[in-house]
Every structure is written in C-alpha cells, then in structure tokens.
LOMI-494668 format. One record per residue (C-alpha): x, y, z; residue in three letters. Coordinates in steps of 0.05 Angstrom, whole numbers, plus 5000, padded with zeros to 4 digits. Layout:
% residues N
XYZALA/...
//
This chain:
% residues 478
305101653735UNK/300102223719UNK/303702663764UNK/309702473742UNK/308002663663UNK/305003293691UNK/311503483725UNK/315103333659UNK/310703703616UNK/310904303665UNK/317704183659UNK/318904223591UNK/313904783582UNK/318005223638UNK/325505043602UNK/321505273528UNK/319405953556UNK/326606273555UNK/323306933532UNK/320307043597UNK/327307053631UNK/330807623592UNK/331508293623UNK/326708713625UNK/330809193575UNK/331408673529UNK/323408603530UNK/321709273516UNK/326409173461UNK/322408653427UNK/316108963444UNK/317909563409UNK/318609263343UNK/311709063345UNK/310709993329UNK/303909873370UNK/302310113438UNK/296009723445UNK/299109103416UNK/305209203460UNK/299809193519UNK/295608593497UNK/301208153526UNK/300308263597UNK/295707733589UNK/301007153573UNK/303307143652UNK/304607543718UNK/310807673685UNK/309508023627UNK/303008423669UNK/306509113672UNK/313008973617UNK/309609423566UNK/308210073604UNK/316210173603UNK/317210083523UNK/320810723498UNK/316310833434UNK/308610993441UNK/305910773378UNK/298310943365UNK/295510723302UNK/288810923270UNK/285410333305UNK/286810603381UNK/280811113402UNK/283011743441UNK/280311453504UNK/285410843499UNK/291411363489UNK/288911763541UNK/289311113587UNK/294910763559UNK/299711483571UNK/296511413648UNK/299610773658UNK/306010913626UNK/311310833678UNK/318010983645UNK/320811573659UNK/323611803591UNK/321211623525UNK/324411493452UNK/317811713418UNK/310411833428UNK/306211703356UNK/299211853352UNK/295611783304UNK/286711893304UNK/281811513251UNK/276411833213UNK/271811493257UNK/273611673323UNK/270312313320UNK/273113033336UNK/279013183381UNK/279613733422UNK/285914163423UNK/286114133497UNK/287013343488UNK/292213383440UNK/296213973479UNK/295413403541UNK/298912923487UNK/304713333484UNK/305413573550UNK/306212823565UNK/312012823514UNK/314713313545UNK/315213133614UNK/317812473590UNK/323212763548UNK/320612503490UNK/325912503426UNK/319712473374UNK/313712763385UNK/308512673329UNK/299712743328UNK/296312663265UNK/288712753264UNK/286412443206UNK/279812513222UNK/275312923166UNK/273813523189UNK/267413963167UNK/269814703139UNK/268415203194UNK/263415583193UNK/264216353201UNK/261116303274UNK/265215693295UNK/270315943342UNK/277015713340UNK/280115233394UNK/287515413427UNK/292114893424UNK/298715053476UNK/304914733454UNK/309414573502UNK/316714603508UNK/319813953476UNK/326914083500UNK/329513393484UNK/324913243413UNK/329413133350UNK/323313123314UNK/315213493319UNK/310213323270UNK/303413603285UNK/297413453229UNK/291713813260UNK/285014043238UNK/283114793213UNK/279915053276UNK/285814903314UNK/289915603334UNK/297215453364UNK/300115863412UNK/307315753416UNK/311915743481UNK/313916483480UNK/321216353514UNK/325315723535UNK/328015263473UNK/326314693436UNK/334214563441UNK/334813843402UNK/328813923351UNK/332213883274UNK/325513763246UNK/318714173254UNK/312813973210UNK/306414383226UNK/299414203183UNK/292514563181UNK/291914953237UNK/293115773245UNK/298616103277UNK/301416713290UNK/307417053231UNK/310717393300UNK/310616733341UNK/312316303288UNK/317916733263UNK/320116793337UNK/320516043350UNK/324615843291UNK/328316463286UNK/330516433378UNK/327915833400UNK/331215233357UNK/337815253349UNK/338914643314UNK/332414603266UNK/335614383204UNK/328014183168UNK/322214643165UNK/315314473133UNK/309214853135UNK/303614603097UNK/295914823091UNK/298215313150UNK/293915933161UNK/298716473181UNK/296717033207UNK/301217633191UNK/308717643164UNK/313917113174UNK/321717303191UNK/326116743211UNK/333616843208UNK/337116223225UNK/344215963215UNK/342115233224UNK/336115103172UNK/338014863112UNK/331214583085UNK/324414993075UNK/317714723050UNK/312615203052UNK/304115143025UNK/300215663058UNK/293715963061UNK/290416573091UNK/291017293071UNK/297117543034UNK/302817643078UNK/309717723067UNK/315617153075UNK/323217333089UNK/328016783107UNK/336016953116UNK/339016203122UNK/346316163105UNK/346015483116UNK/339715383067UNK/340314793013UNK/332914652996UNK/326915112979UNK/319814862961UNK/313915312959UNK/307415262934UNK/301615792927UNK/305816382939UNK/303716762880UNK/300817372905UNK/306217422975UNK/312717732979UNK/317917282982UNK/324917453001UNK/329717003005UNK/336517043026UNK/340916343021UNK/347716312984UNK/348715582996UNK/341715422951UNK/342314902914UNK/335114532908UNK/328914922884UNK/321614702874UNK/317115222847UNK/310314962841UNK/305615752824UNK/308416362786UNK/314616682786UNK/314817452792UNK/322617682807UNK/319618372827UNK/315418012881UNK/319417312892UNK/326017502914UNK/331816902910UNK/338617302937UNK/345817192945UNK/343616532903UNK/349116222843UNK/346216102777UNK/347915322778UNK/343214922821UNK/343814192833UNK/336414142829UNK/331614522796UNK/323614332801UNK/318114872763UNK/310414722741UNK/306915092696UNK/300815282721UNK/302316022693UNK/308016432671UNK/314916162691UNK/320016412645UNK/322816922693UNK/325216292740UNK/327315942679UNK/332216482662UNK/334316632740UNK/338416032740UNK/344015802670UNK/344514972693UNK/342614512744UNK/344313842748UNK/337013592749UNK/331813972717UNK/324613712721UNK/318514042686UNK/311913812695UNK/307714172642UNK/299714232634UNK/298214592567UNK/290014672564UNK/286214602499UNK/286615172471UNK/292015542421UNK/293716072469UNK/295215592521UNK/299915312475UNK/303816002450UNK/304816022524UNK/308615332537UNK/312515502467UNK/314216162507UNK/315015932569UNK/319915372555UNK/323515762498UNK/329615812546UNK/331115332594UNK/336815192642UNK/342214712608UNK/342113952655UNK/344913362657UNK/337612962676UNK/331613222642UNK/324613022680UNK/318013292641UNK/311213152657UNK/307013242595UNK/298913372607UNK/297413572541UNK/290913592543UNK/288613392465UNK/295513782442UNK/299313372389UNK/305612982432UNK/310913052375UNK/312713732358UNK/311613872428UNK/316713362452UNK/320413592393UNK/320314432429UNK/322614142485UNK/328413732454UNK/331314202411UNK/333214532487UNK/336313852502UNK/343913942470UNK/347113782545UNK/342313292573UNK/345112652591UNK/338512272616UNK/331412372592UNK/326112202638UNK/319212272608UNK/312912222653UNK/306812092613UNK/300012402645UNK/294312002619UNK/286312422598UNK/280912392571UNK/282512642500UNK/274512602474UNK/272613232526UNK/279413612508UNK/281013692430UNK/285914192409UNK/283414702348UNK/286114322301UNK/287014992244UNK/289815562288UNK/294215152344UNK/301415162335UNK/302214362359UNK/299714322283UNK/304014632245UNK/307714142196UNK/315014562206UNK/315214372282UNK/315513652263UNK/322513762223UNK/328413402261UNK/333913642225UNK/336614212273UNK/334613662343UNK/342113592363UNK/342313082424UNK/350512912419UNK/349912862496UNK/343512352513UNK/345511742528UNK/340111462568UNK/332011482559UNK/326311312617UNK/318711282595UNK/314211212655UNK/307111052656UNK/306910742587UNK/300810392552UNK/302310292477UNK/298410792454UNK/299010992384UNK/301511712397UNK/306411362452UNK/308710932401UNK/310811422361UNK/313211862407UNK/318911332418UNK/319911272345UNK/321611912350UNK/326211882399UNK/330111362368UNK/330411722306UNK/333112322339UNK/338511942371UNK/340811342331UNK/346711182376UNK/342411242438UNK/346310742501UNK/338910502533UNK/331710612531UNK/328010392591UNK/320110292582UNK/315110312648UNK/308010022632UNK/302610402667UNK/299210002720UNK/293209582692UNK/296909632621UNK/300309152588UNK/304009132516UNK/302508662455UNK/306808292417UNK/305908772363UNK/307009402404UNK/314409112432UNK/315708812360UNK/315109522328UNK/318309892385UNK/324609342373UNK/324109552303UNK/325610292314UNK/330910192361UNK/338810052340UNK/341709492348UNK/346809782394UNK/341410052442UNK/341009662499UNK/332409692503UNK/328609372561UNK/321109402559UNK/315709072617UNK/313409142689UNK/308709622722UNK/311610332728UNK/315510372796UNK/317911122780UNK/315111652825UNK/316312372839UNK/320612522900UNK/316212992944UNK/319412823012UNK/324513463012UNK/329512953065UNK/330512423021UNK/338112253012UNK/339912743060UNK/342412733125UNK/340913373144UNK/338313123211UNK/
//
C-alpha cells in the first residue's frame, strides 16, 4: 500500500511538472524574463534537467548585486553561441574595475554577436590624482550591436577600433572616460553607418570633434576637458542637446532641426546653428547667463520651456527682464521659476505679457529657502508697483493651465489668483501638490473662489509631472 501511494504521489508530482518538458527555447524564454543572470542560474538546482538550461538564455543580465568575479564566471560558462544582450552593471561596493576587465566584457559581446552591449560602473570613484596614470580600455568591434552604452570611471582612456564597422549600432552612449576628438570623430563619422542616437556625457575629449553623418539625427553632448572645438554636418539631424559648451566652438550644420536644448550661454559668434528654419517644434533654454541671442535665433516653436534662476540681487533681475524681453511665440509654455526671494507676480506677469499665442501653460514651481535669499526690497525691479498692472496681459489664446509641485503657499495662492484673473474664460486649471504637501480646506475653498464657473478646475495628488531628459522618448529613431 505504501508503495503503492508512493507510486501515485510520484505520479502526480511527475504529470504536475509540465514546465520541465518544454523545449529548451521555450525555457530560455521564461528564464529571460526573470532580467537576471544569476537568478536565471540559481535554477540548475531544481533537477538534472534544468543543470545547464540557463547558460543558453539570450540576455545576460547583471545587476548591482553580482560581483565581477561572478560575471567573469557566469560569461565562462555561457554556451550559446549568439546573444540578444549582455547588461552589466558593478555596485559601489564591489571595489574598482579594471579597464582590461571591462574591454574582456565586450570582447565577449562581440564574439557572441551581441545586439546590446551595455557596462555601467557605478562604483564611486576617487578624483585622480595628477600622478595616477590612466588605464586603456580597447573597444572592440560590435558588428551586430543595435545598441552600446558604456558608464565608465575617469581614469579610463578608450581607444577605439581604428577600421572595420560597428554596422547595426543606432545608439552609442559613452560616460566619464577620455577619448580621442580624431578617433571619436572617425568612428561616428566612417565607422557607423546607421547610428541614429549619439550621447556623450562627462566625456573628456581630447582635441576637436568632426563627425559628418547622413544617418544621426539625435545629439546629446556634456563635456569636459580643455576647450576644443565641435562641428557636426547631419542632414538627417532632429535633436540637439548640449550642456557646458560655453567657451567651445560650435558649428552646427542640420536643416532638418527641429528640437533644441540649450542648457549654458549662447554666443552666435561662437555657437554656430546653420542651414536651421526659424520654427522649431521644440525649444529648451536655462538661464544660467545671457540667452537672448538664442531667444531671437528662432520666431516659434511649438513647445517652448524656460527654466529660469534669477539670484537675489537687482541686477540679476534687470537681466531676466532682459533676457526674456523677446521670446519665441508657442503653443505650450513650460517655465521653471527659482526666484530666489524675487516677488512671483510681476515676474509671472513679464513673462505673460509674452504669452498672446500660448495655448497651454505649464508652470514648474522650484521650492528655497526664502530666509537666506531676500531680494532688496527698494532698488529691485520685482517691486515696482507698475509691473503688477494687468491691463495690457492679453491671453485670447490660453486655454489650458498646469501647476506642478504645489504647496498652498501664500505667494502660490496668489499666483493662481492671478491667473484666473488674467484669463476669466480659462477651459481648465490642473493643480499638482508637491510631494509631502497637502492642501486645506481653506486653501482649495479660496482657490474655487477665484476660479469661473465655467473652468473646469481639478486640484489633489502628488505631482507626477517631470521634465523629459531622455532625448529618445516618443521617437522611433532607432
């Protein structure tokens, strides 16, 4: 009878495992939605079966928690002969790579034809010192990669394949590290045919860059090192974001622009934007300094966003009232108002009196310490009683109003008074609460009082609005 039972349990227990008896295809399918390599591996242990399934998945997926060591073994015993993509990704805590050990990394994606190839070392890196020599990394040909992300550390010098071709790869993202202008220039420029994305950030180039390419049309570029000069001839070009080019020449050449993020200053004798319409569909500028100048270079875009800081003092302020005295006409208005101890309405007032096409309003508010940054009261211009007249605000166009980051502060409060006021007819006003904020009774009862009755108003939740910085989203440029 015992045996019996046992038989039947065994049985039962053989007819339950039906995952065991897929294909093996079908396995490495499942396994790979666990996006873990070391997890993937963990169930060799359920039975003989399963002992050697995981070393054929097609992604390699190391997250923060694998050491180098257990990459280093887990690519050893990797059987497959091609491979969808290799992920790597090192913890603070597992101590310093070497950039022979991450050139090994992709050498393995390359042999296995990798179509994603992507190493970030997160680990916190020391600045180097002046002695401190700097490590070559070797990149390899990825002839089959779609996509290359490499997030390295500072003392990290690539050298880049001088011939062959990266003949797939539409997306190249290079971080920290130093590289040659010539070889960079040379790769993009001869080497990848197809790159459609290209983003450089905390790079240390050494010399100029000159890439001519018909097939980029995306550019994001933060770089450091000595001042060197940038030229870029893309006729395919739709997207340009640069940041802390102030003192390079930059010459750009791109007649099918249409996106621009500008986050330094704008000097049209050194920053060059050519062949380039007037009407952009989206226009992004900070003022960290003077900006006019890029202001005026384009008439409209259909998305304008302005993230001003204004510091406490009165000249700072003549220089937002200059800077922003012209501004391209849009049909969605973004600002970003640090004010720094400045009064809110008669600068929101400046900035609406520019408003007579603007459709939507999108106001981010940027939270300080007011007690450490108070404006001079007698001599600044935010306290003048004539910038707080609304007669000659015309906003026939507004329809639609956004506040993000909202607490219920007073000068918030009436900040959408004055909005309302402005536009009496006004379609919908949607309020964001800050995180860790919420509004009284009192605060939504006067707010309901300014508003029309006609004005569809909605008011509550934590603020879910945040700045687009990834320069691919809604695109399908690769």
């Amino acid at each position: 009878m015992k045996s019996a039972r046992l038989g039947e349990s065994q049985g039962c227990h053989d007819a339950a495992d039906h995952i065991s008896g897929l294909t093996d295809d079908l396995l490495h399918y499942i396994l790979s939605y666990l996006h873990s390599a070391p997890a993937a591996a963990q169930t060799s242990v359920l039975s003989r079966r399963w002992r050697s399934v995981w070393k054929q998945i097609p992604d390699l997926i190391f997250l923060e928690e694998s050491s180098p060591d257990a990459v280093d073994a887990a690519l050893a015993a990797h059987t497959a002969p091609t491979l969808d993509k290799l992920a790597v990704v090192v913890a603070k805590a597992s101590g310093r790579v070497s950039a022979a050990r991450v050139a090994a990394w992709l050498r393995f994606a390359s042999r296995r034809d990798a179509q994603e190839a992507h190493v970030v070392l997160s680990c916190k890196e020391p600045p180097p010192s002046e002695n401190e020599e700097e490590e070559e990394l070797e990149v390899p040909l990825l002839e089959s990669a779609v996509m290359l992300t490499a997030n390295l550390v500072v003392t990290f010098r690539l050298r880049l394949p001088p011939a062959g071709s990266f003949a797939e790869l539409r997306l190249l993202i290079l971080t920290l590290a130093a590289v040659s202008g010539d070889g960079l220039s040379r790769v993009v420029s001869t080497q990848c045919p197809c790159l459609c994305v290209l983003k450089l950030a905390m790079l240390n180039l050494v010399g100029d860059i000159s890439i001519r390419s018909d097939s980029l049309r995306a550019i994001s570029l933060r770089v450091v090192g000595k001042e060197t000069q940038l030229e870029v001839t893309a006729p395919s070009l739709e997207s340009f974001v640069v940041h802390s080019c102030s003192h390079r020449q930059v010459r750009i050449t791109a007649p099918k622009l249409t996106e621009v993020e500008w986050d330094d200053a704008y000097d049209p004798d050194v920053h060059r934007l050519l062949d380039t319409g007037r009407h952009l569909h989206k226009l992004v500028v900070t003022q960290w300094s003077p900006m006019p100048p890029l202001l005026e270079r384009f008439e409209s875009a259909d998305e304008l966003s302005l993230h001003l800081a204004i510091p406490p003092f009165a000249w700072a302020y003549n220089m937002f009232l200059q800077n922003t005295s012209k501004i391209p006409k849009s049909k969605v208005l973004t600002m970003g108002l640090k004010l720094m101890g400045h009064a809110t309405e008669p600068s929101m007032l400046h900035l609406l009196r520019r408003c007579g096409s603007t459709t939507k309003l999108v106001i981010e508010l940027i939270h300080m310490d007011t007690s450490t940054n108070v404006c001079p009261t007698l001599i600044c211009p935010c306290h003048q009683p004539d910038r707080l007249r609304t007669e000659n605000v015309a906003l026939d166009s507004l329809e639609e109003v956004e506040i993000h980051f909202f607490t219920g502060a007073d000068d918030e409060v009436n900040l959408v008074k004055l909005l309302l006021m402005c536009k009496k007819d006004l379609k919908s006003m949607t309020i964001n609460v800050a995180d860790d904020f919420s509004l009284s009774e009192e605060v939504r009862g006067k707010i309901h009082g300014f508003a029309h009755p006609n004005t569809k108003l909605e008011m509550g939740g934590s603020s879910s609005h945040k700045r687009d910085i990834c320069m691919c989203k809604d695109h399908d440029w690769y």
